[in-house]
TORTOR-794976 format. One record per residue (C-alpha): residue in one letter; z, y, x. Coordinates in steps of 0.5 Angstrom, whole numbers, plus 500, padded with zeros to 3 digits. Layout:
N
aZYX...
//
This chain:
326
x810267113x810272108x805276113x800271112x796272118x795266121x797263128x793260133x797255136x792254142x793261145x800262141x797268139x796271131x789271129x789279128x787285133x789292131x787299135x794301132x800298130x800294123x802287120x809288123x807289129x804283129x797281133x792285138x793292140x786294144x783299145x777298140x771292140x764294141x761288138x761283133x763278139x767282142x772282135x772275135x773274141x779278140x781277134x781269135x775268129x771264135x773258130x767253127x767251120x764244118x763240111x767233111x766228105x772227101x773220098x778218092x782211091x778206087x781199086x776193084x780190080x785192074x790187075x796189079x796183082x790184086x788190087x784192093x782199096x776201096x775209097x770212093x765218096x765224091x758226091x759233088x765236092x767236100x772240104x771245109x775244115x776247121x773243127x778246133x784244128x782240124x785244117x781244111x781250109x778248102x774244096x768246095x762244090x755241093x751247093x757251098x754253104x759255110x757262112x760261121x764267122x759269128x753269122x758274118x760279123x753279126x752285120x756290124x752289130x747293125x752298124x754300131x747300133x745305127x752309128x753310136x760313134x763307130x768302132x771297130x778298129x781291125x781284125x782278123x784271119x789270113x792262111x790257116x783261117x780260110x780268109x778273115x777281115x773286120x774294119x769299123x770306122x764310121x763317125x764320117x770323113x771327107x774334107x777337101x778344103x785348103x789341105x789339112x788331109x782328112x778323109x776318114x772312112x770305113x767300113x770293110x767287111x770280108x768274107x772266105x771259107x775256101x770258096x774263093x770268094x764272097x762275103x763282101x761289106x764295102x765302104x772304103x775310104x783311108x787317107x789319114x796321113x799314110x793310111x792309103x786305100x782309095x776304094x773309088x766308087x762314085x757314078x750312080x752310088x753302089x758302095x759294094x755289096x757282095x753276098x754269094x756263100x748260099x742257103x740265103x746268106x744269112x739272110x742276106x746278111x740283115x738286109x745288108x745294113x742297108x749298106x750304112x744308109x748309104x754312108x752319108x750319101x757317099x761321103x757328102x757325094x765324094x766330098x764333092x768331087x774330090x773337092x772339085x778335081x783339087x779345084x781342077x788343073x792338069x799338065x804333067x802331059x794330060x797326066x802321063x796319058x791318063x795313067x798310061x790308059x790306066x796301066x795298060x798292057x798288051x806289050x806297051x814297050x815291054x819294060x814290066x810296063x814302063x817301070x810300073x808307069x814310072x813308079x805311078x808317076x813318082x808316087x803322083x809326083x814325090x809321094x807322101x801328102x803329094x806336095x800341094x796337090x801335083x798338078x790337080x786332078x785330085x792330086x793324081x787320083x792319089x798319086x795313083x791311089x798312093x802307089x797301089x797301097x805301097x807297091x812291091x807285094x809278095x806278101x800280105x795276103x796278095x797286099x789285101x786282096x790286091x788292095x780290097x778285090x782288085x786295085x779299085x777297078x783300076x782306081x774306078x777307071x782312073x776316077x772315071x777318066x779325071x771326070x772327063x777333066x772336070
//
């Protein structure tokens, strides 16, 4: 499935809830979860996940005539499986621990209790549950003046139970008008925290509340900025080298290259809430932002992943070159 998300066969529902309608249309339209528990529940994340012992095939003697199985246990390697379906999600080394998805999810129990306002608003689980997701929007948002396009702003945890990754709480913030992910980080203004599948992540997990103190520091920081770069003119020159410094690539004629340039460019020039920002720094922060949430993905999942784990090192370069501009 080209969506990704994955379906739980017991309930014959997909593993997704949404306040609003997204994914295709696919999933959970509610109202809106007040606890960890409650997004689980209705987001059908109420799965466990356990370590299982992987073997190999190990033959005693090497004559073909006489072999005889005898499986071998791998004493640094075992796979992670779900115990209400029984998929393995992954192979994962010794020193991996399973982080369950409640243990996860319990870090934004802080989060509602600190912010009364906030909600959570999506949630879910990618493959065969490997991947899962929880957003919560934060009673904050970011105004650039003149423009009638606010900035709302979220709080994006996501974690893995294929070790691929770390569990990671970030604050993102989302352009109203077209839901677009900018995933910029401010000079000096940690907004990421990830946390590494070992002994200590529960742990690690309380003390990542601290993420929310920050909240308002950012949003009062990013307002700040973008306001300024809204105030600051550019050429059409100045913004065609910046965002060839953006998108680089080894084999600057190929025509993979060119084309992406000129979609960054038509995204800054044509594209949605774009018409009275072209021509400002603020403007092709978003065009460039713009095109990254909407470009040609294989799938869904890529689309996350690209937009959570790899998209905001490109938007962190393009901040950092338009603060030369300011």
């Amino acid at each position: 499935m080209a969506h990704n998300l994955n379906f739980n066969e017991s309930k014959k529902e997909f593993s997704f809830f949404s306040t609003e309608k997204a994914w295709h249309n696919l999933g959970q339209i509610v109202t809106g979860a007040q606890t960890a528990a409650e997004a689980i529940e209705l987001a059908h994340l109420d799965f466990e996940v356990k370590l299982k012992s992987l073997f190999i095939d190990k033959y005693d003697s090497p004559l073909q005539s006489e072999l005889v199985l005898n499986p071998k246990r791998l004493q640094e390697h075992f796979a992670t499986m779900r115990t209400d379906t029984g998929d393995v999600l992954g192979v994962v080394q010794k020193r991996y621990h399973i982080v369950q998805n409640k243990d996860v999810f319990s870090f934004f129990d802080n989060v509602i209790d600190t912010e009364e306002d906030a909600i959570f608003e999506t949630a879910g689980a990618l493959g065969l549950g490997e991947r899962i997701f929880l957003t919560a929007k934060m009673p904050h948002h970011i105004d650039i003046k003149g423009i009638d396009d606010p900035t709302e702003v979220y709080i994006l945890l996501t974690s893995s139970h294929d070790g691929s990754g770390s569990i990671v709480a970030g604050i993102t913030p989302i352009r109203v008008v077209c839901n677009n992910t900018l995933n910029a980080a401010l000079h000096g203004l940690k907004n990421k925290i990830s946390i590494r599948h070992t002994a200590n992540a529960k742990h690690n997990i309380k003390e990542a509340h601290k993420l929310i103190g920050i909240t308002n520091m950012y949003v009062d920081s990013m307002s700040l900025v973008l306001n300024k770069m809204h105030k600051t003119y550019i050429s059409d020159n100045v913004a065609k080298k910046l965002i060839e410094q953006v998108f680089q690539s080894q084999k600057e004629d190929s025509t993979r290259i060119k084309n992406i340039r000129e979609d960054v460019w038509k995204s800054y020039q044509i594209g949605v809430g774009q018409d009275n920002i072209v021509g400002t720094a603020y403007g092709l922060f978003n065009g460039i932002s713009f095109y990254l949430s909407h470009k040609n993905y294989t799938s869904e999942s890529s689309r996350f992943k690209s937009l959570f784990l790899t998209s905001e090192n490109k938007m962190q370069k393009a901040f950092n070159l338009l603060q030369t501009s300011l």
